[in-house]
C-alpha positions in Angstrom: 88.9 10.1 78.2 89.3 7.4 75.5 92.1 7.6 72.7 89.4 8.2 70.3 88.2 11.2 72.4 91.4 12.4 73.2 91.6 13.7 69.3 88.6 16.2 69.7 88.4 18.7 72.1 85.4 18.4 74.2 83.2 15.1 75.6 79.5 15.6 76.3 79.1 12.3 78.9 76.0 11.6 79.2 74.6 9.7 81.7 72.8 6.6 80.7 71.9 4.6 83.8 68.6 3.0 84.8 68.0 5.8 87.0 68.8 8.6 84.6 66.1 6.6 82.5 63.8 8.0 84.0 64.2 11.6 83.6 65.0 10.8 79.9 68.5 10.5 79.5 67.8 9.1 75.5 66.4 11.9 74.6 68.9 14.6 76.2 71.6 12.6 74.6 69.5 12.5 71.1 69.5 16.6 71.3 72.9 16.8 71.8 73.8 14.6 68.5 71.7 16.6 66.3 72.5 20.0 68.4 76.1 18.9 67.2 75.3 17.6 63.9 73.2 20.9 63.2 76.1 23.0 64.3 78.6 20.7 61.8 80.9 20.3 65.2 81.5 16.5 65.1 85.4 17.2 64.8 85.3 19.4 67.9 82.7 17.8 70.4 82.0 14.0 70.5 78.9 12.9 72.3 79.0 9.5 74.7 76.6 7.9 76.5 77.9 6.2 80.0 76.9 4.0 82.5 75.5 5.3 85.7 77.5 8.5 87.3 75.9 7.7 91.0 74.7 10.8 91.5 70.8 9.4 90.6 69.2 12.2 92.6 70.1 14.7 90.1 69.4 13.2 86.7 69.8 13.7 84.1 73.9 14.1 84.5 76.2 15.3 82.1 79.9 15.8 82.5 82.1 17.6 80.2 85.4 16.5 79.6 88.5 17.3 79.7 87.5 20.0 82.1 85.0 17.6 83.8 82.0 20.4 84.1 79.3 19.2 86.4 76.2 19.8 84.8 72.3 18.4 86.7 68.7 17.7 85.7 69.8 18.3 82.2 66.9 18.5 79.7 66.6 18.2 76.0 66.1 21.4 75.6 69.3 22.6 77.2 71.3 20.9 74.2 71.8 24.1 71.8 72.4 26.0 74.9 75.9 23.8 76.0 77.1 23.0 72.6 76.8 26.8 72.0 78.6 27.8 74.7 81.6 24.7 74.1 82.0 26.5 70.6 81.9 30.1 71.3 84.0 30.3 74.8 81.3 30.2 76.9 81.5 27.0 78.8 79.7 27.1 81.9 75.9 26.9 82.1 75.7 28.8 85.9 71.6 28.0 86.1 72.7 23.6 85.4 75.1 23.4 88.1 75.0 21.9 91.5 74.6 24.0 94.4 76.1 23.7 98.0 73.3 23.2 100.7 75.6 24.3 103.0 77.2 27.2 101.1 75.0 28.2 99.0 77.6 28.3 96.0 77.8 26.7 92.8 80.1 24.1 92.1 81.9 23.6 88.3 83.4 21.0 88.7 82.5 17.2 89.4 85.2 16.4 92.0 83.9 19.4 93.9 80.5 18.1 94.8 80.5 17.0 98.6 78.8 13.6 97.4 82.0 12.7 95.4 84.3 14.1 97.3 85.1 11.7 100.3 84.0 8.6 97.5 86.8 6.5 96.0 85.6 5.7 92.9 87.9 2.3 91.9 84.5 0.1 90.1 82.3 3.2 89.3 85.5 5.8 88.0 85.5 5.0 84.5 81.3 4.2 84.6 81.0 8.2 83.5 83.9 7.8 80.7 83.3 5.0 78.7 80.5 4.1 76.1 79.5 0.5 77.2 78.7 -0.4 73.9 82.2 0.5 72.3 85.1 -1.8 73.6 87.7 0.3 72.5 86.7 3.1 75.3 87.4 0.2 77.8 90.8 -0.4 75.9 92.1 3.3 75.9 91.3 3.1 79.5 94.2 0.3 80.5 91.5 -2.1 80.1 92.2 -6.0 79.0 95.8 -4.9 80.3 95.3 -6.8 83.5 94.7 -10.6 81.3 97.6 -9.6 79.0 100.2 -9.2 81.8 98.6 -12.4 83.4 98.6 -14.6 80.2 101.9 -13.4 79.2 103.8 -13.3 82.0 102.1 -14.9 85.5 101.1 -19.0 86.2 97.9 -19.3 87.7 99.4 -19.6 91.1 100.6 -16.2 91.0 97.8 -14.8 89.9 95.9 -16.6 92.8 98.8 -15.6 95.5 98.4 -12.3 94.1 94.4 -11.8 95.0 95.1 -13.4 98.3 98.1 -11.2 99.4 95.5 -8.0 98.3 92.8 -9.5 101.5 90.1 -9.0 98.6 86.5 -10.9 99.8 83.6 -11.3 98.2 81.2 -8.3 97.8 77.9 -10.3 97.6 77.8 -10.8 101.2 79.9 -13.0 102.9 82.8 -11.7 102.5 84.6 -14.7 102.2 88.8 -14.3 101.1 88.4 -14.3 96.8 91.7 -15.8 96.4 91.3 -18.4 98.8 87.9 -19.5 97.6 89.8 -19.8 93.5 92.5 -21.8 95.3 90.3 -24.7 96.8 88.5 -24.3 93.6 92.0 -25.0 91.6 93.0 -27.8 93.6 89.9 -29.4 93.6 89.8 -32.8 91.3 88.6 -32.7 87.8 89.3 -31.0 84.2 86.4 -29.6 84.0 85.5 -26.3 86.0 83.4 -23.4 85.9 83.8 -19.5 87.0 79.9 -17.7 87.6 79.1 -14.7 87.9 76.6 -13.7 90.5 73.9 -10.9 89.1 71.4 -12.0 90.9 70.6 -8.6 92.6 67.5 -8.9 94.6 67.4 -6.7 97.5 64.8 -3.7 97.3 66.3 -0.6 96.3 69.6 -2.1 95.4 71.3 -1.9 92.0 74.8 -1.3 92.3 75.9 -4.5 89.9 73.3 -3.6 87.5 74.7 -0.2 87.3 78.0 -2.2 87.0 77.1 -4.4 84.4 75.6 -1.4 82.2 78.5 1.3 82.7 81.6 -1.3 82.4 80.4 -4.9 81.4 84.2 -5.5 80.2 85.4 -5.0 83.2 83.8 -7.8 85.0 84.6 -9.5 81.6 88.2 -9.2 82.2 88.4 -10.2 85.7 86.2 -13.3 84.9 88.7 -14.2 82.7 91.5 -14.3 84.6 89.7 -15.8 87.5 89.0 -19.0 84.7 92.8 -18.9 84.0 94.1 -18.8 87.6 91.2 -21.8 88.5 91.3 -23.7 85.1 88.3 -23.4 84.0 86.8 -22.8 80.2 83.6 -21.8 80.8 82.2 -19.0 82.5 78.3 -17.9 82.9 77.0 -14.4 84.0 73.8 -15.1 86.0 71.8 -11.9 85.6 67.8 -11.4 86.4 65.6 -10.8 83.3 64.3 -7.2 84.5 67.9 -6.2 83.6 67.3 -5.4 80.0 70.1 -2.9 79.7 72.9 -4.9 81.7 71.6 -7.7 79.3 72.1 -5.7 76.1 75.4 -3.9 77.2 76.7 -7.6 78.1 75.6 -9.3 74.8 77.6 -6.5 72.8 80.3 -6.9 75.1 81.1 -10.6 74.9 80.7 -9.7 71.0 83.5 -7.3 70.9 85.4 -9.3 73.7 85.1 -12.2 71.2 86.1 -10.6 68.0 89.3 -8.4 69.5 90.6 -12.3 71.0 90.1 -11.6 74.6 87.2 -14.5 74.5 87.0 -17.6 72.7 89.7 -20.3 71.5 93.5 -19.7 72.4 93.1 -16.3 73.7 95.9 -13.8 72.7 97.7 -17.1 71.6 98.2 -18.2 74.8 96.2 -21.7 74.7 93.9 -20.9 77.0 90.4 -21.1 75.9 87.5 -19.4 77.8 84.2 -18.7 76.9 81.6 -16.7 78.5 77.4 -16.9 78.2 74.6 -14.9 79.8 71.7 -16.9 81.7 69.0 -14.9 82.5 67.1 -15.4 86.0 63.6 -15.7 86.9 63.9 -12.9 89.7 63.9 -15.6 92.8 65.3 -13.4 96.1 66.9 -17.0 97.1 69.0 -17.4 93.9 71.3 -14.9 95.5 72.8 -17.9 97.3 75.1 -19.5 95.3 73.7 -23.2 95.5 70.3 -21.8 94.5 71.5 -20.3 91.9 73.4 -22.9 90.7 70.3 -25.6 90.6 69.0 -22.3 88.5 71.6 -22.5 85.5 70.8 -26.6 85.6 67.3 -25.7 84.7 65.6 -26.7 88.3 62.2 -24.7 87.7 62.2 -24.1 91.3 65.6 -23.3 93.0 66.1 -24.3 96.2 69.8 -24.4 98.5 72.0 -27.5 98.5 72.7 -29.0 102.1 76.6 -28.3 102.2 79.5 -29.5 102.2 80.6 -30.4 99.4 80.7 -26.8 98.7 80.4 -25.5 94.7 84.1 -25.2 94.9 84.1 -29.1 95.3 81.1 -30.1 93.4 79.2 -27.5 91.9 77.3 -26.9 88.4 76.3 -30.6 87.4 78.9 -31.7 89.7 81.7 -30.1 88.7 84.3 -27.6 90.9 83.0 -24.2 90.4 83.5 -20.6 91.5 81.0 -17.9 92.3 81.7 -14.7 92.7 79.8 -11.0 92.7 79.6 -8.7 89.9 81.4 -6.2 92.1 84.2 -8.7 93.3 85.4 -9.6 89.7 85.5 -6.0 88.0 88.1 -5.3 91.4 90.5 -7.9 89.9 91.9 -6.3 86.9 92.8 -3.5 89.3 94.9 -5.5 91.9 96.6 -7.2 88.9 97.4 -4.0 86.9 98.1 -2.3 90.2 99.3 -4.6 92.7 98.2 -6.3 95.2 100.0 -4.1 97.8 98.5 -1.2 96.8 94.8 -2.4 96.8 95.9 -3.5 100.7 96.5 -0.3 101.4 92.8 0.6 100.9 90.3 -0.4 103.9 90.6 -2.0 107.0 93.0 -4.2 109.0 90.2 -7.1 107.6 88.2 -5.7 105.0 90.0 -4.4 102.1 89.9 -2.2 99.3 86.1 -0.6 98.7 82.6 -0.8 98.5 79.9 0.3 96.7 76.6 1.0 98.6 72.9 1.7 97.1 71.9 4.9 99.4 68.4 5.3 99.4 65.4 6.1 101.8 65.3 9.4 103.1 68.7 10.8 102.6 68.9 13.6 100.7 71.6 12.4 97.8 70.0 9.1 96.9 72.6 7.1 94.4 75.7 5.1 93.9 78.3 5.8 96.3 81.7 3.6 96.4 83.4 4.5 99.4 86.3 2.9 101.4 86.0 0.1 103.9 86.5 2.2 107.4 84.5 4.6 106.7 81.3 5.6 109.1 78.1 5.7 108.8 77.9 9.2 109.4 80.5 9.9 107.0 78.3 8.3 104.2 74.6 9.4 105.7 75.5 13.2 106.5 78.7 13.9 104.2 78.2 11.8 100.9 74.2 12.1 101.3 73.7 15.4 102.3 71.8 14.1 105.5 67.9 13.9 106.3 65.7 15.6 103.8 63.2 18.3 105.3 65.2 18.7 109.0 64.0 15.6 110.0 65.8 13.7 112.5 68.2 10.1 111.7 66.6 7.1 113.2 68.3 4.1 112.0 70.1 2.8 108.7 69.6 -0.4 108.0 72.8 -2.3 106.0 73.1 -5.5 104.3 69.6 -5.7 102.3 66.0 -7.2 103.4 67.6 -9.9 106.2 70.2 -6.7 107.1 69.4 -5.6 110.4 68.5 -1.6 111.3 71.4 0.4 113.2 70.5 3.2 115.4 71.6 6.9 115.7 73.8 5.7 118.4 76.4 3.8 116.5 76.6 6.7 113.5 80.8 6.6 114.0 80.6 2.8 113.0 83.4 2.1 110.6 81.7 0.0 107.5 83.4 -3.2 107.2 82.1 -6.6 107.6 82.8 -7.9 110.8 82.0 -4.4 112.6 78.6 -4.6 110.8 78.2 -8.3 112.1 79.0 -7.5 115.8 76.2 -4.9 115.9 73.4 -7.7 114.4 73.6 -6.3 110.7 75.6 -7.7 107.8 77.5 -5.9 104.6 74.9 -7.9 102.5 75.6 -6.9 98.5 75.4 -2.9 99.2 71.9 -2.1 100.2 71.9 0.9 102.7 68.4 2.2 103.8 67.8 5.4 105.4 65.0 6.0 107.8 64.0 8.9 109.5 61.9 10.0 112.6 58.9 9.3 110.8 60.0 5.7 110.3 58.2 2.6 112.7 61.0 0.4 113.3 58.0 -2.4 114.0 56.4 -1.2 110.8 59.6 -1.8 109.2 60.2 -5.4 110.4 57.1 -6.0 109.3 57.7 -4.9 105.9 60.8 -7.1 105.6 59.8 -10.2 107.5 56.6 -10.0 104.4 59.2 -10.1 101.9 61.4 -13.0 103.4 58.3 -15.2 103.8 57.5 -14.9 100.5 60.5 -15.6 99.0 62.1 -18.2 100.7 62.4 -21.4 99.1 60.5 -24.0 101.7 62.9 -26.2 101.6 63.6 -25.7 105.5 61.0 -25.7 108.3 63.0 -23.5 110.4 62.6 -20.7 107.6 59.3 -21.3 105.6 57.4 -21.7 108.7 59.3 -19.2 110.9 59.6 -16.3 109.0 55.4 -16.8 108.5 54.9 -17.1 112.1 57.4 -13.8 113.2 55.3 -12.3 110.6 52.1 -12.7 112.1 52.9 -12.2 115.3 54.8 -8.7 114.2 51.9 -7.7 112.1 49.6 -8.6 115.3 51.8 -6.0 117.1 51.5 -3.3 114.4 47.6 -3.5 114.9 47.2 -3.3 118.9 46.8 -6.8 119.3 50.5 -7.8 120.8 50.8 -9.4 124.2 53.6 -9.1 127.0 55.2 -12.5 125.7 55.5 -11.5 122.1 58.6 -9.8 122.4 60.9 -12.7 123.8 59.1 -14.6 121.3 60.4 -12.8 118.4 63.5 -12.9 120.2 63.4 -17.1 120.9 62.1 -17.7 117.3 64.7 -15.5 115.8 67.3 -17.2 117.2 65.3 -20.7 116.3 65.3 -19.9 112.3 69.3 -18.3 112.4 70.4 -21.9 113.8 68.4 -24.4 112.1 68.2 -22.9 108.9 70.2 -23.8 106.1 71.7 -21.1 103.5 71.9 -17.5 103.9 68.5 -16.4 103.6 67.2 -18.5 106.5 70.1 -17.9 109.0 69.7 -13.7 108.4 66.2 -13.9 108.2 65.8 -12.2 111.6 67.5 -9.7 111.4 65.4 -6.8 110.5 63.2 -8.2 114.0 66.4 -8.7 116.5 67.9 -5.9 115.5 65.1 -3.1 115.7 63.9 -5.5 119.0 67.8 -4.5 120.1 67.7 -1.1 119.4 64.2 -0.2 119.9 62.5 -2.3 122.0 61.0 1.0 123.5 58.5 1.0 120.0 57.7 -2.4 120.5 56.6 -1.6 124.5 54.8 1.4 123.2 52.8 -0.9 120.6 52.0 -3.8 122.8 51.3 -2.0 126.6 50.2 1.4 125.4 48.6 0.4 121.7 50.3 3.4 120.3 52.8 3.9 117.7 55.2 6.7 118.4 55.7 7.1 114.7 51.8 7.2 113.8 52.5 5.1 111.1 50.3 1.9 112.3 47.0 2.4 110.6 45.4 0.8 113.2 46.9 2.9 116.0 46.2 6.0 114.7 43.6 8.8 113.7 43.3 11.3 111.3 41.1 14.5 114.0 40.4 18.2 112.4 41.9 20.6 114.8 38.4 22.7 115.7 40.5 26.3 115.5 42.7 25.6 112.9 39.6 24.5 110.4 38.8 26.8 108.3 35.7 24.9 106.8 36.5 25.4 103.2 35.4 21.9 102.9 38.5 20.8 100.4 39.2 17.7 102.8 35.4 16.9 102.3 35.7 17.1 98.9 38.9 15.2 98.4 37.8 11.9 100.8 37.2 9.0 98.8 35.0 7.3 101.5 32.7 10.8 102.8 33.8 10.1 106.2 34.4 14.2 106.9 31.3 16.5 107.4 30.9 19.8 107.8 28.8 22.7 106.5 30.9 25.7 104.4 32.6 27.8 106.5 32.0 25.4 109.9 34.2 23.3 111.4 34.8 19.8 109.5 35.1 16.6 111.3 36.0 13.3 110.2 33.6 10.1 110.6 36.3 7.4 112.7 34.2 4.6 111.4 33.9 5.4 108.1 37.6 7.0 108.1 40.1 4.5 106.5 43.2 6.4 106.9 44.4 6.9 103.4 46.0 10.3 104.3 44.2 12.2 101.7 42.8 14.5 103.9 46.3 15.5 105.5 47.8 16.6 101.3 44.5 18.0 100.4 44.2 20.4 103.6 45.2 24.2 102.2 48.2 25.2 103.6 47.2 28.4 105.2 45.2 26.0 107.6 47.1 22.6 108.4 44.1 21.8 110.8 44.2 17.8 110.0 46.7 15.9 112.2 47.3 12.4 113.1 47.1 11.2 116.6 47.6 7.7 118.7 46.4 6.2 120.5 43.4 5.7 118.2 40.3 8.5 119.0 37.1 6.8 119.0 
């Protein structure tokens, strides 16, 4: 723990993420400051608020340091209980902590869990120790260590040597070599030069730099600022969406503190370099991801769009001038291959992709949360070991990597190492993080559909190859979902895929199609199944499917009656129910509301007329 922390003997970290919002982590950390105020322990327990612990399925989390006590679902009302026990010997809380699945035990401590255990926790390790509203918790950590050695003792061409020789690549997608992208940017003409930072998180169920940006602001602080010494530049600006309230906050006190203690501002440390640092808050455009969208974005273009390259933003950039993007997650790794070595952050990862990753698992996994694994690992490793596998005994379908234009990986390819050009060669991408879990119950046509509806809508326009292709592999996808596909429409997809990867421009156009050639790939079977047979295997497709009352499982207790917003079921008391097709519209009601002791209502395909 921090210095300051270190002087009392027990932390109470709790966690403060976004997702342990939502089961109330202010208040559980209010009870424990009066708990420990009432109890007049403030010179034996110190309470901290954290960034995100990862674990998000089992908020609220509190750890308890030094000891590192593993305590989930924490309530408010569980405060006197923990602080009681600190003070009087009694430490562990047996009914708040995590349980093994498999096992069946209860686990203390937080290293023990099976979700943190094959993790390597380099970004997110100090996200559960430090307040990211107090600088000094940062400090007592090693942190700012990294821009002293550089500024003191390393030229800018070390520093850039030393991020190439550690094979870091950018985490926000395209991997492309850190080191080598600051070099071009170094050498290319003019004084003036800018460093970004890329917070533009946009994919659906993603938030691994906001999590980031609220745990540990200063350490993407500190790794933008010796990026801006090894380029040249003195200004640096942290594009981050406005639905980020918390990363906004944490940030705004962070460049405060940064400021005052002389790691920002004029002649830093008194080394005469001069850096400065200021937020710019995004409208929430999925496009601005791309770094030349984003970039007519800060210059106050009220709608973004992709510049035609080269020259690349390293050339000609922000009004013109050489500038560097990188991802949240790419600059908080560059304090640690400076204060570590770049050797030692080579030795992490692959042959190609080096050092680690964090991934947003979500979907139907059983852990959902933050994981930060190393590059290498497989699929499996992260879907079965780190998430606990498929929730309910249900049966893995496909994962799909790399955000909305990722593409879906089957059960088949479960021992693929993650790393980005084995993710590439199977028709996904790394993408920032996102990792989606689907089940047996999952369409995979359903699913491109969903995604090929979000990529319409947020492309740009600017190219015909993706405003008007994505629309029309929508249509005729959504066509398919509802019975109406045709023998052709499959090498269609496949030909107009290929048509909007070539011709598009930036990133979002030339991925696109992903979510349809990969789940055309992999499961071309579901497509057959919709078009020929005008049945979806997964009874998901509304219009492929029918909600029928088993005859002698209905009980005629006439709750399903009761419960259907549209009458379509009839049926006397104590008769057997049916349900009106024409009236029916398939709302599932009728499935949640049917007693248990009867499950009579099931859903069927192809459609019962």
């Amino acid at each position: 723990m921090a210095k300051k922390t270190q002087e009392k003997k027990y932390c109470i970290s709790v966690c403060g993420g976004t997702g342990c919002h939502a089961y109330n982590c202010e208040k559980v950390s209010e009870a424990f400051v009066t708990e420990i105020k009432r109890k007049k322990a403030e010179s034996k327990i110190e309470n901290k608020t954290t960034g995100c612990h990862g674990f998000c399925e089992r908020g609220t989390i509190v750890v308890i340091y030094p000891e590192r006590i593993f305590y989930q679902r924490v309530k408010p009302s569980d405060a006197a209980e923990i602080v009681d026990g600190l003070l009087n010997g009694r430490e562990i809380i047996d009914r708040l902590l995590y349980v093994d699945p498999e096992t069946n035990q209860k686990i203390v401590h937080v290293g023990d869990i099976p979700f943190y255990k094959k993790q390597h926790r380099l970004i997110l390790g100090n996200n559960g120790r430090i307040d990211p509203t107090e600088i000094e918790d940062y400090v007592a950590l090693d942190g700012y260590k990294a821009l002293k050695t550089v500024l003191r003792n390393k030229k800018p061409e070390q520093v850039i040597e030393e991020i190439k020789k550690s094979g870091l690549r950018g985490r926000g997608g395209a991997g492309f070599l850190t080191g080598l992208k600051w070099e071009i940017c170094r050498q290319s003409a003019g004084s003036q030069k800018y460093v970004v930072c890329n917070a533009d998180e946009g994919d659906p169920g993603a938030y691994m730099d906001r999590s980031v940006l609220e745990g540990n602001p200063h350490s993407v602080l500190e790794g933008m600022i010796i990026g801006a010494y090894a380029i040249g530049a003195n200004e640096g600006i942290i594009y981050v969406r406005t639905e980020y309230p918390l990363a906004i906050k944490n940030l705004d006190i962070a460049i405060e503190q940064a400021e005052q203690r002389d790691y920002l501002g004029k002649n830093i440390l008194d080394s005469g370099f001069d850096f400065s640092v200021r937020i710019c808050q995004g409208a929430g455009a999925f496009v601005c991801g791309e770094e030349t969208a984003l970039i007519t974005s800060i210059e106050g273009e009220r709608s973004p769009e992709p510049r035609i390259r080269p020259p690349y933003p390293t050339e000609f950039g922000l009004w013109g001038k050489p500038t560097n993007n990188n991802n949240v997650e790419t600059w908080a790794n560059v304090p640690l291959i400076i204060r570590k070595g770049a050797d030692w952050y080579a030795m992490i990862g692959t042959e190609k992709s080096k050092g680690t990753k964090i991934f947003s698992l979500v979907g139907k996994v059983n852990n959902t949360g933050l994981v930060e694994v190393p590059m290498g690992i497989s699929l499996r490793e992260i879907i079965f070991d780190i998430g606990g596998g498929i929730p309910h005994g249900k049966k893995f379908k496909a994962v799909q990597t790399g955000g909305p234009s990722g593409g879906c990986i089957p059960s088949s390819l479960l021992d693929l190492p993650v790393d980005f050009e084995k993710l590439t060669d199977v028709g996904s991408m790394m993408g920032s993080g996102g990792m989606v879990v689907m089940d047996e119950d999952t369409c995979m046509v359903d699913v491109a559909k969903y995604f090929l509806n979000f990529l319409k809508d947020e492309s740009c326009g600017k190219c015909v190859s993706c405003r008007e292709g994505t629309e029309q592999m929508y249509e005729i996808v959504k066509r398919i979902t509802e019975g109406q596909g045709k023998e052709e429409d499959i090498a269609l997809l496949e030909n107009l895929g290929e048509v909007v990867k070539t011709a598009s421009m930036c990133g979002l156009g030339q991925t696109a199609a992903n979510p349809v050639l990969s789940t055309i790939r992999y499961f071309r079977d579901e497509y057959k199944a919709h078009i020929q047979e005008k049945r979806c295997p997964a009874l998901v497709c509304k219009k492929l499917i029918s909600y029928v009352i088993e005859p002698e499982l209905c009980g005629g207790c006439t709750v399903c009656a009761k419960s259907c917003p549209n009458e379509a079921i009839i049926g006397e008391p104590k008769k057997v129910h049916k349900i009106d097709q024409k009236k029916c519209i398939k709302c599932g009601i009728c499935i949640t509301s049917c007693p248990p002791k009867f499950k009579a209502i099931k859903k069927v395909s192809p459609v019962v007329t």
